[in-house]
C-alpha positions in Angstrom: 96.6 -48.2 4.0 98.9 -49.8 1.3 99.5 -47.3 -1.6 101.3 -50.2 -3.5 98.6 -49.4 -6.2 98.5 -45.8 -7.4 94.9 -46.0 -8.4 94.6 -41.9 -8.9 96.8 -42.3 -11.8 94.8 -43.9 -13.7 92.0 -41.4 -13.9 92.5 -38.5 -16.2 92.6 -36.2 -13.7 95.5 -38.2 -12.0 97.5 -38.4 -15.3 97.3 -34.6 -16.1 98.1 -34.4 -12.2 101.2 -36.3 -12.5 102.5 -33.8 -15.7 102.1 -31.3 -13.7 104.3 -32.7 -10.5 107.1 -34.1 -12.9 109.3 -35.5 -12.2 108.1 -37.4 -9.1 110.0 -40.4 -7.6 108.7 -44.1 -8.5 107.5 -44.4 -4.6 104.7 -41.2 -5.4 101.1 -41.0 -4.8 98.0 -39.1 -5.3 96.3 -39.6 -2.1 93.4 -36.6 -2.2 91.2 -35.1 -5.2 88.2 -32.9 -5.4 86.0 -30.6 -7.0 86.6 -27.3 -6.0 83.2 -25.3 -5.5 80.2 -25.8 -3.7 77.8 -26.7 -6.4 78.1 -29.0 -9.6 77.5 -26.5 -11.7 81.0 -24.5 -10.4 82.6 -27.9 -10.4 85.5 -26.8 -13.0 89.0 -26.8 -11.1 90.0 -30.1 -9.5 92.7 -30.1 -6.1 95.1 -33.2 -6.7 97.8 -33.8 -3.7 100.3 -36.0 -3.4 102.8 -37.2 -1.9 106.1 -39.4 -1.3 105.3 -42.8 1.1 108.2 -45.7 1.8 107.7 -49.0 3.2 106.5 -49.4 6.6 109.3 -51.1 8.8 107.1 -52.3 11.8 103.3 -53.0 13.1 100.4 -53.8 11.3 101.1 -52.3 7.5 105.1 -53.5 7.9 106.0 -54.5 4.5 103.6 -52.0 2.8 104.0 -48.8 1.2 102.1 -46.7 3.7 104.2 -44.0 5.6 104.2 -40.3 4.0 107.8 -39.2 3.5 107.4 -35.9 5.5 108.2 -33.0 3.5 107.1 -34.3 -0.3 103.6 -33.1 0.0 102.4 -31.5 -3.6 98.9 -30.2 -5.0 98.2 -29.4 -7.9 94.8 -27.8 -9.9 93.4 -29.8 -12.8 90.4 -27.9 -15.0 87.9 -30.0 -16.6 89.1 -29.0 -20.3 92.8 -30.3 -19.2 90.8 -33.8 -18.0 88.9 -33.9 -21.2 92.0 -33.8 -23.4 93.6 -36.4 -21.0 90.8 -38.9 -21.5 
């Protein structure tokens, strides 16, 4: 997997993610994000988690930013009022 393109940060939800993690280095992700609940209707805290990745050195994603940095993991909660305002 290349995460050359941090495509979670461009959803509201990523960017309110992001404020919340800051400062993170250039090289970090969001990787995972869900609703936390079982049904829609308690769908009102979202998990974010990301993470640190560098550049793989060798086999088939050398030259891509794909390996997790062990040790940078971070999650974070977003509500649906924070995502609102973000939009």
């Amino acid at each position: 997997m290349d995460m050359d393109q941090d495509v979670f940060a461009e959803q509201s939800y990523g960017k309110v993610a992001l404020q919340k993690m800051a400062p993170v280095p250039e090289n970090f992700r969001l990787y995972c994000a869900g609703w936390l609940g079982k049904e829609p209707k308690d769908f009102t805290v979202m998990e974010v988690t990301g993470a640190q990745f560098r550049v793989a050195k060798t086999g088939v994603n050398k030259g891509k930013l794909s390996i997790m940095v062990a040790g940078t993991k971070r999650t974070v909660y977003v509500t649906a009022t924070e995502m609102k305002a973000a939009a």
